[in-house]
PAZA-560173 format. One line per 8 residues: number of its first residue (from 1); their letters; for each residue x, y, z of N, C-alpha, C, O. Coordinates in steps of 0.2 Angstrom, whole numbers, plus 5000, padded with zeros to 4 digits. Example, Ala and Ser with C-alpha at 12.3 -4.5 7.8 and 13.67 -1.06 7.14 Angstrom:
1> AS> 5066 4972 5039 5062 4978 5039 5066 4984 5039 5071 4983 5042; 5064 4989 5035 5068 4995 5036 5064 5000 5039 5067 5006 5040
// end
This chain:
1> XXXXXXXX> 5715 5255 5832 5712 5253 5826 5707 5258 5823 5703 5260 5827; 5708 5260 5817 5702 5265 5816 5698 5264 5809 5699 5266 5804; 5690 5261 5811 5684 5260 5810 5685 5263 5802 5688 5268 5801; 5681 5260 5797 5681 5262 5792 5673 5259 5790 5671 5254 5792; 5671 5264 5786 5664 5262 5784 5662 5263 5775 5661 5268 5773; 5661 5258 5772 5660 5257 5765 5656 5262 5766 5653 5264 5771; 5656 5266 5757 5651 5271 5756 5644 5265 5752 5644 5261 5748; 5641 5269 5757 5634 5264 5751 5631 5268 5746 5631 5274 5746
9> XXXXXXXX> 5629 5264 5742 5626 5265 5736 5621 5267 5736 5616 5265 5738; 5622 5277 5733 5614 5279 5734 5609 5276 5732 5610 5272 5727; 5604 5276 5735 5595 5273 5733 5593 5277 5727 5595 5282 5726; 5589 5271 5722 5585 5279 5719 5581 5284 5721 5580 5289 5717; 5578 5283 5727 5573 5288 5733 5580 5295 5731 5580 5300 5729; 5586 5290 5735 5591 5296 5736 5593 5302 5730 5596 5307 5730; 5592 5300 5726 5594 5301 5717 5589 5304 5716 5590 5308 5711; 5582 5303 5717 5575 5308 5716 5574 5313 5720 5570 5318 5718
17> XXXXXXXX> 5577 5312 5725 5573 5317 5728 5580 5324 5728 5579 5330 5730; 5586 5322 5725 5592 5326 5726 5590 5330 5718 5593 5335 5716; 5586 5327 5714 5587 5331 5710 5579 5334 5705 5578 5335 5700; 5574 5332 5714 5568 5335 5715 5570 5342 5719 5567 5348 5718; 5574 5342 5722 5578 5349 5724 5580 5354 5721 5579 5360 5721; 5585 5350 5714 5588 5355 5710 5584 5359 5706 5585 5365 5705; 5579 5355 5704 5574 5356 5699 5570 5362 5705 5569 5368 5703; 5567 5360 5709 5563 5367 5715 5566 5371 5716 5563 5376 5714
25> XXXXXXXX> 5574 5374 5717 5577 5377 5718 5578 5383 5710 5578 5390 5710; 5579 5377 5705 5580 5381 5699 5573 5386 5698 5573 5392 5698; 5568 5382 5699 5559 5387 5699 5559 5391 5701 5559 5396 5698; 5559 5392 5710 5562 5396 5715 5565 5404 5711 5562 5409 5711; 5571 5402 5708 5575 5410 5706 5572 5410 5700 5570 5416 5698; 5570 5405 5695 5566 5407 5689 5561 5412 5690 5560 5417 5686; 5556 5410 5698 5549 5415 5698 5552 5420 5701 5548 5425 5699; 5558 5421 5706 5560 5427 5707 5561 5433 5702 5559 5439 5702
33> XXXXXXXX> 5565 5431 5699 5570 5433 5691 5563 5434 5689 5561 5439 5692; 5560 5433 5685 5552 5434 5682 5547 5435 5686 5542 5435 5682; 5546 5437 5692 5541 5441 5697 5546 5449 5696 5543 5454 5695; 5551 5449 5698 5554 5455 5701 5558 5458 5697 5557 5464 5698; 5563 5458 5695 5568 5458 5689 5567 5458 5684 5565 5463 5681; 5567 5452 5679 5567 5452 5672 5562 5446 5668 5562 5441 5670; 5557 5449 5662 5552 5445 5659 5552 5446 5653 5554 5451 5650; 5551 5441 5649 5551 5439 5643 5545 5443 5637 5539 5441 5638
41> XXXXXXXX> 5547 5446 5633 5539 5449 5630 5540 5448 5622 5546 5449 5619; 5536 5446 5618 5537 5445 5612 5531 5451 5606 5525 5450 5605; 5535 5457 5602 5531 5460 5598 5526 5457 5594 5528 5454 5590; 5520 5458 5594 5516 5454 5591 5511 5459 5585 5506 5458 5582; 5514 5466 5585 5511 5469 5582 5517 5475 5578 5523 5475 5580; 5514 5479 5573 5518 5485 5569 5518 5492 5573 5521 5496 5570; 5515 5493 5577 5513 5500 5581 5518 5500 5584 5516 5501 5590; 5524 5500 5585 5531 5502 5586 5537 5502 5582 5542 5504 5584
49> XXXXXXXX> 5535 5500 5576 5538 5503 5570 5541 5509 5571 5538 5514 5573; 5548 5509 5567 5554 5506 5565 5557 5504 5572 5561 5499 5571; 5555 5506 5579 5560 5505 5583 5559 5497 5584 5564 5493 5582; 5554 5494 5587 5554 5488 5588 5549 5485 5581 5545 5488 5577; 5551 5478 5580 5547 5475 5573 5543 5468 5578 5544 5465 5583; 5538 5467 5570 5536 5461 5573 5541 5455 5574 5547 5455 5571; 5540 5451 5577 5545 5444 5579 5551 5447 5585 5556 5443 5587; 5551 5453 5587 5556 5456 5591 5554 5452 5599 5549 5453 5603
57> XXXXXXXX> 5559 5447 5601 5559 5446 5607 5561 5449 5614 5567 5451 5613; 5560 5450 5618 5561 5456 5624 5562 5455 5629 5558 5452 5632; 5568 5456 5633 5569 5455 5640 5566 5463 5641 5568 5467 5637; 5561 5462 5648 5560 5468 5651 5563 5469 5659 5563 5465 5664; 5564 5473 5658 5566 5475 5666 5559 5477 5670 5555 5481 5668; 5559 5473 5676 5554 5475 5678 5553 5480 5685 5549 5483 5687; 5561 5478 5687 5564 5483 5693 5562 5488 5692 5558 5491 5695; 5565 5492 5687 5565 5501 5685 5560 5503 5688 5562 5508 5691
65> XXXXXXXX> 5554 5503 5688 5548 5504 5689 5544 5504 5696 5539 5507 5698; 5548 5499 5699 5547 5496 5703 5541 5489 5702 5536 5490 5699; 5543 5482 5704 5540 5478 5702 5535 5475 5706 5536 5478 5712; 5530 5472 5706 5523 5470 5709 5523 5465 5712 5525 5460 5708; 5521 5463 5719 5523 5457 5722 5516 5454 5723 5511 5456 5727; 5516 5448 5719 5512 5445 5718 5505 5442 5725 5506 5436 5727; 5502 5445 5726 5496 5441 5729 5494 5446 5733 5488 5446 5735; 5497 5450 5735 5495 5457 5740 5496 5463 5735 5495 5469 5737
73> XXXXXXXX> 5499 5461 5729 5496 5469 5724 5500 5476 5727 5499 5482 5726; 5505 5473 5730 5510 5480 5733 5517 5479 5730 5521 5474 5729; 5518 5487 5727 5525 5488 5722 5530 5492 5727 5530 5496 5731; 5537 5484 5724 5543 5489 5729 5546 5495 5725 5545 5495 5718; 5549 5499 5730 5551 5504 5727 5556 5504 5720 5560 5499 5719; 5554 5510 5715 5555 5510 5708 5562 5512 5709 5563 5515 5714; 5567 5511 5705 5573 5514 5704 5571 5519 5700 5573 5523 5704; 5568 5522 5697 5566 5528 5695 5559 5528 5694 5556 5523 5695
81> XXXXXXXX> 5556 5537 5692 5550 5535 5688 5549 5536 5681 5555 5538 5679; 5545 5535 5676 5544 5533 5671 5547 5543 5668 5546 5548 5671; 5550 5544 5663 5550 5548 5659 5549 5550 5653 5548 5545 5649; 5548 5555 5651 5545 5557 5643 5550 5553 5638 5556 5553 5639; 5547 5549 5633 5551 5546 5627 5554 5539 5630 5559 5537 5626; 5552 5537 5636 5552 5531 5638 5549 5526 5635 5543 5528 5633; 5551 5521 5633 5546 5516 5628 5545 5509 5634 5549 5505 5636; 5536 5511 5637 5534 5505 5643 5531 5501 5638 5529 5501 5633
89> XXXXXXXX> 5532 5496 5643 5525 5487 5643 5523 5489 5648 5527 5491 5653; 5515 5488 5647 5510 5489 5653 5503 5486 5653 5500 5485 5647; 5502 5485 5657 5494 5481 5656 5488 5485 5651 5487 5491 5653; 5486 5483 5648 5480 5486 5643 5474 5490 5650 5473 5489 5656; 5473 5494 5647 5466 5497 5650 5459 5495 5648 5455 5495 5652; 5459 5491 5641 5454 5489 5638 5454 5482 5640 5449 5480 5642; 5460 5476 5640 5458 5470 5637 5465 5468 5648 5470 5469 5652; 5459 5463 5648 5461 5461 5654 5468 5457 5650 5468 5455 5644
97> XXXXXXXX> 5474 5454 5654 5479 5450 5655 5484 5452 5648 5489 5449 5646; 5481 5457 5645 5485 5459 5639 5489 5465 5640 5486 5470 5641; 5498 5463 5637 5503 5468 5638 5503 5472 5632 5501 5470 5628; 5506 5478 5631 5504 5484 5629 5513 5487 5629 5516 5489 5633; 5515 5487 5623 5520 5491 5622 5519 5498 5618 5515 5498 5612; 5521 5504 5621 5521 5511 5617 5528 5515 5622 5533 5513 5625; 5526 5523 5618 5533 5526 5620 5527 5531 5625 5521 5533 5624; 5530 5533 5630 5529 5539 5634 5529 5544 5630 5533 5544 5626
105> XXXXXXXX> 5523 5550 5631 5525 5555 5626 5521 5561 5630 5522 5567 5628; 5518 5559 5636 5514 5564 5640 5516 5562 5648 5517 5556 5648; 5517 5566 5653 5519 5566 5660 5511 5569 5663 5507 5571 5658; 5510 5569 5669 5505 5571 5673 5507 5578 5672 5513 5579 5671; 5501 5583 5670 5502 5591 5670 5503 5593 5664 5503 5599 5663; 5505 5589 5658 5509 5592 5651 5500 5592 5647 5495 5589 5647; 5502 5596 5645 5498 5597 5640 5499 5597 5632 5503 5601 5630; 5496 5593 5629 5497 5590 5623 5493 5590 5619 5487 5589 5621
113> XXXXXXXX> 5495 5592 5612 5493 5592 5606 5494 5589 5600 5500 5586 5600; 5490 5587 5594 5492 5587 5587 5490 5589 5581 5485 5588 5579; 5496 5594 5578 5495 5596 5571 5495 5595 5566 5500 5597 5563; 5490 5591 5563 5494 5589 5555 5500 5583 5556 5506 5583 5554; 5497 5579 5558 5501 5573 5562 5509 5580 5566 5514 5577 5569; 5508 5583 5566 5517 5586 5571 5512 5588 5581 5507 5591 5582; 5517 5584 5584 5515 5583 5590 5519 5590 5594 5524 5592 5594; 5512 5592 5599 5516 5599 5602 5514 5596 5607 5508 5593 5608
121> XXXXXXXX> 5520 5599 5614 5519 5596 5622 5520 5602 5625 5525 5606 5623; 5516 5605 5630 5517 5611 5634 5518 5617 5628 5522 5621 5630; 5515 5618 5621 5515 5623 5617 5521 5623 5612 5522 5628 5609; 5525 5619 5612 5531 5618 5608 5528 5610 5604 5525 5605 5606; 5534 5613 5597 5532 5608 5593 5539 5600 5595 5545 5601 5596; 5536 5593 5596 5542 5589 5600 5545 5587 5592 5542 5585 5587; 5551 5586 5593 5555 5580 5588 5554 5577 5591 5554 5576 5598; 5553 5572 5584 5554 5566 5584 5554 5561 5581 5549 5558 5579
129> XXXXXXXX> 5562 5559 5580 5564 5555 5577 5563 5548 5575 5564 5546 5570; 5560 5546 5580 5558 5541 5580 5550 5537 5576 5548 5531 5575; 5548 5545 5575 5542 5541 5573 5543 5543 5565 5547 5547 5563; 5537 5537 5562 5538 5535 5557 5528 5538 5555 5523 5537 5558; 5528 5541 5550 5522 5545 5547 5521 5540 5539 5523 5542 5533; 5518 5534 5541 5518 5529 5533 5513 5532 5529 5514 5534 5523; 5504 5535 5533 5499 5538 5531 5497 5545 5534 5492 5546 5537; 5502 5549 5533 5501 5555 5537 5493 5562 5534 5492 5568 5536
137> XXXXXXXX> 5491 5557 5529 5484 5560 5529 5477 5557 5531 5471 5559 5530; 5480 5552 5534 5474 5546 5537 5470 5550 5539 5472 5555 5542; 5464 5546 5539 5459 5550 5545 5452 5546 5549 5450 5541 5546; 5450 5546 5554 5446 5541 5558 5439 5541 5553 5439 5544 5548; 5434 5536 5555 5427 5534 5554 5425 5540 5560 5427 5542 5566; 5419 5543 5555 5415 5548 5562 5413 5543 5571 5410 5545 5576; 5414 5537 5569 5411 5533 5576 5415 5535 5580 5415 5538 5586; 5423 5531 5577 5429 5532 5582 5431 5537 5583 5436 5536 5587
145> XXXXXXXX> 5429 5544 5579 5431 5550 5581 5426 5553 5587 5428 5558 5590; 5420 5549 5588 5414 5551 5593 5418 5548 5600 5419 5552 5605; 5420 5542 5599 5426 5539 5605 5431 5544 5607 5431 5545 5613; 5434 5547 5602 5440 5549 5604 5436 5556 5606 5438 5558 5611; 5433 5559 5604 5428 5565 5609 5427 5563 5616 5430 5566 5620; 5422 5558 5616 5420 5558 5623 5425 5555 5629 5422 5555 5635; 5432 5553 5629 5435 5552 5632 5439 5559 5633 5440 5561 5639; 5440 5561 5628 5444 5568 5629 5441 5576 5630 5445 5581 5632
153> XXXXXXXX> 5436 5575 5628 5431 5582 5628 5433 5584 5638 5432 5590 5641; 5434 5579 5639 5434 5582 5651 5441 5584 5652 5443 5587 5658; 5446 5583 5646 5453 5585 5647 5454 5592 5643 5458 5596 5645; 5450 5592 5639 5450 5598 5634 5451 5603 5637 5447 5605 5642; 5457 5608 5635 5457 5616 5637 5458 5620 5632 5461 5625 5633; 5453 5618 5623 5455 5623 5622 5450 5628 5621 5446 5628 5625; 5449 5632 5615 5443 5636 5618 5435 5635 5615 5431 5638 5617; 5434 5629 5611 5427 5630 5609 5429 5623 5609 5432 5620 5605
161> XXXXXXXX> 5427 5621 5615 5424 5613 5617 5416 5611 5615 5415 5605 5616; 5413 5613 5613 5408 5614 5608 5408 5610 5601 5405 5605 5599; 5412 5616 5599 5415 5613 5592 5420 5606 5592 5419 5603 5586; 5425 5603 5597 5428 5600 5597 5426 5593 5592 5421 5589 5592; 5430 5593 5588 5430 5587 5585 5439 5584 5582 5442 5585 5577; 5440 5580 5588 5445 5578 5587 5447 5571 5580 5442 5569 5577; 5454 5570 5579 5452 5565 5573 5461 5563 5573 5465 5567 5576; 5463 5556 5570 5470 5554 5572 5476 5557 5571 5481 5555 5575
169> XXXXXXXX> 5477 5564 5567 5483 5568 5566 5480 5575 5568 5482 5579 5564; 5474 5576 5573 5475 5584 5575 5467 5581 5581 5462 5578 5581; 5473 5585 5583 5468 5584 5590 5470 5589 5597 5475 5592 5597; 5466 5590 5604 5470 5591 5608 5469 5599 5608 5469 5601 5602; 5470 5607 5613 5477 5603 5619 5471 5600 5624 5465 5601 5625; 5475 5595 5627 5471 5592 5632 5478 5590 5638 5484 5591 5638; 5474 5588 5644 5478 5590 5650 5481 5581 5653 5477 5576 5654; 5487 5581 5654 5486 5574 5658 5484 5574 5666 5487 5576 5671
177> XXXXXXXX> 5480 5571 5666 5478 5571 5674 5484 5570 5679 5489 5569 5677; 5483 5569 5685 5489 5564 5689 5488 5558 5689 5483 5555 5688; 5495 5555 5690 5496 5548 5692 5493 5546 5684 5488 5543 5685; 5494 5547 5680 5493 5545 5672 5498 5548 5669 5501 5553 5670; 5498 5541 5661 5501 5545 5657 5498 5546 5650 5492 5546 5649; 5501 5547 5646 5499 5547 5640 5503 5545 5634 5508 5549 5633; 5501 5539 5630 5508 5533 5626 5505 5533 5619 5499 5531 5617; 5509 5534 5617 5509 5533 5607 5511 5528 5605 5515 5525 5610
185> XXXXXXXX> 5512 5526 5600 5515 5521 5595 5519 5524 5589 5516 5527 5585; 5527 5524 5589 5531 5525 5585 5527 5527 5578 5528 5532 5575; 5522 5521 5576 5521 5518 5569 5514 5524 5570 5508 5522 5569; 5516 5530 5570 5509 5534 5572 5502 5533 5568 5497 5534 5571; 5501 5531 5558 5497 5530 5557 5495 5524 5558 5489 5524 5555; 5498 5518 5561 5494 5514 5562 5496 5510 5568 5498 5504 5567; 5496 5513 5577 5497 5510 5581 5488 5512 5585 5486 5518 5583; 5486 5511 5587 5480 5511 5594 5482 5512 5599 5484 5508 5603
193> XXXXXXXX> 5482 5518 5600 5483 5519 5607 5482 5526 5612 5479 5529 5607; 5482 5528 5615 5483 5534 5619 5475 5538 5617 5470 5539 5620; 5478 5538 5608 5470 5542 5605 5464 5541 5606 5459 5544 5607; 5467 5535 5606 5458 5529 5605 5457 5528 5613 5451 5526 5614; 5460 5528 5616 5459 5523 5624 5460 5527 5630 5458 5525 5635; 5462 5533 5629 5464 5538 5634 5470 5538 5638 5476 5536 5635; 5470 5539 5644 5476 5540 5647 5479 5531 5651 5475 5527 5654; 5484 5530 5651 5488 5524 5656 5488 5527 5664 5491 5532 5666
201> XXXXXXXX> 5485 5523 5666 5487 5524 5675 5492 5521 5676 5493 5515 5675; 5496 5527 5680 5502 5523 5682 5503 5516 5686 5509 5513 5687; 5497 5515 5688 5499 5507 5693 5500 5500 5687 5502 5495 5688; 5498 5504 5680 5497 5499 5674 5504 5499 5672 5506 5494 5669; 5510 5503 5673 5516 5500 5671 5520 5493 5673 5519 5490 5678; 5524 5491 5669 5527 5485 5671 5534 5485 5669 5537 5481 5672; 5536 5489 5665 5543 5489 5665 5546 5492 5658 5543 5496 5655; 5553 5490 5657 5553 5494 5653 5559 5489 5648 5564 5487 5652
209> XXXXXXXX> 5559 5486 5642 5564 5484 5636 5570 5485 5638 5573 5490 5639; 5573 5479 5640 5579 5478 5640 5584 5479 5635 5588 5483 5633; 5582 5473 5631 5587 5470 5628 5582 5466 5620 5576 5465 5621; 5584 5465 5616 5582 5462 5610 5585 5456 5610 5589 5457 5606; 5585 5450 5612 5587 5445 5614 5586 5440 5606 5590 5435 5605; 5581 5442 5603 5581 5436 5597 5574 5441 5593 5569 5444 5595; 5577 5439 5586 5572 5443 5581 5570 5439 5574 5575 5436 5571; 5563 5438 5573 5563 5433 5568 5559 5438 5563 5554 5441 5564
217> XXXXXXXX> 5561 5438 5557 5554 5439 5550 5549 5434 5547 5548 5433 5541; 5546 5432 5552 5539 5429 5549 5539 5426 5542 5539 5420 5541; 5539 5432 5538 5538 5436 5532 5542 5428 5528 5540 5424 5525; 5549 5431 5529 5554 5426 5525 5555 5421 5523 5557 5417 5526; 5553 5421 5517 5553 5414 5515 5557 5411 5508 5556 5408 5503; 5563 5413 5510 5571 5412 5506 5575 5407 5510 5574 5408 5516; 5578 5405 5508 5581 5396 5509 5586 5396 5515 5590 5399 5517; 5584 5391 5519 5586 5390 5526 5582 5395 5531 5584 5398 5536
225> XXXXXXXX> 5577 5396 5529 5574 5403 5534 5575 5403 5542 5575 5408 5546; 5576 5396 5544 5580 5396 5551 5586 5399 5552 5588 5400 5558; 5589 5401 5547 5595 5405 5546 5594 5415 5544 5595 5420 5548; 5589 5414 5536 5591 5419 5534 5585 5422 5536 5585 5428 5534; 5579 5420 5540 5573 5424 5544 5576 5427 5550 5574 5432 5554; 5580 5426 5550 5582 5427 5559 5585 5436 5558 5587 5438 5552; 5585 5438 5562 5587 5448 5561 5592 5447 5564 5592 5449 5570; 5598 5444 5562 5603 5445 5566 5607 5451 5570 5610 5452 5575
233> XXXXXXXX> 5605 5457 5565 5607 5462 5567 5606 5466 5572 5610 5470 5574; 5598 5464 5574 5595 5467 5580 5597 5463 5585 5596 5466 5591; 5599 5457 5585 5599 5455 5594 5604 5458 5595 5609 5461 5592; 5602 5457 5603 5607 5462 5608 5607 5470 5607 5611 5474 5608; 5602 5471 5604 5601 5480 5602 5597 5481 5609 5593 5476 5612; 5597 5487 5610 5593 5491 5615 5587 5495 5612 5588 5499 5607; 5581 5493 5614 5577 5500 5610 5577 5507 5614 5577 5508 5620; 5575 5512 5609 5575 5517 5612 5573 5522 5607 5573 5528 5609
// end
């Protein structure tokens, strides 16, 4: 004769705690996937104009770079290193917990200049398509021009460090030290960065723009703007 046993009717303990699991588990690769792999960033500024806009949502790779393991402050190995015309997110130098999108435009050893808003690296003038020149005859306040001296006067190689007075479209040549880089903003006459703040230490990177996952114009305010605010164009674009 062979014993047969009714199935019983889960509990609801049974039903809570099975889908107290699924929920810990979903967390689990959620903080994996977003500790070490890939995170979410949203443009909140025009200093990377044209390539990235404001409302530009962002998956970042965090991998490439190698990514940070959270509580002991030690980075697993990078599938590469950072490259010239690379466009990083990286932690501010200035502002504690605040992320920081620019393009790479100096490596450790390059020596960098600018003329008349045209940028020269290692003595050669760089293309670059990418930037966009809106007030190519701007010019700083003598205060923040005193800023961008005293940060840059210890890198300065050229020959009347004396006279130096640098200003937002001509400055330089100046030297990038190691384990540093030096990062601009596409939107050259009005991004903050590299000029005003100095050099990015490389332990400040975090990754690098995946993907354009979702893009909104603020701005628009024509009929269904849940529709026609939206950039459809750009999702799923790569920046670069």
């Amino acid at each position: 004769m062979t014993a047969t046993i009714a199935n019983r009717p889960r509990t609801f303990v049974t039903w809570l705690w099975e889908w107290a699991k699924s929920i810990l588990v979903a967390l689990v690769v959620w903080f994996l996937l977003r500790t070490f792999l890939v995170e979410a960033f949203r443009i909140p500024s025009g200093s990377m104009e044209n390539t990235l806009l404001i409302g530009d949502f962002l998956f970042v790779n965090k991998a490439l770079y190698g990514a940070e393991v959270p509580l002991i402050h030690t980075r697993l190995p990078a599938v590469r290193e950072p490259r010239r015309n690379d466009i990083l997110v990286f932690d501010s130098v200035e502002e504690e917990g605040l992320k920081v999108v620019k393009r790479l435009i100096g490596l450790p050893g390059d020596t960098l200049s600018m003329e008349n808003g045209e940028l020269y690296r290692n003595k050669r003038r760089v293309d670059e398509p990418y930037a966009v020149h809106a007030d190519p005859t701007r010019s700083e306040e003598a205060i923040q021009r005193a800023k961008m001296r005293d940060w840059q006067i210890a890198h300065f190689v050229g020959r009347d460090s004396a006279g130096y007075q640098p200003d937002l479209q001509n400055w330089g040549p100046i030297v990038v030290p190691p384990d540093s880089f030096f990062m601009m903003g596409d939107n050259r006459d009005s991004s903050y960065d590299g000029r005003y703040w100095g050099f990015l230490p490389r332990v400040n990177v975090r990754g690098r723009p995946l993907v354009v996952y979702f893009s909104y114009d603020a701005t628009s305010w024509r009929a269904l703007p849940f529709l026609t605010a939206v950039r459809w164009g750009r999702i799923f674009t790569r920046p670069r």
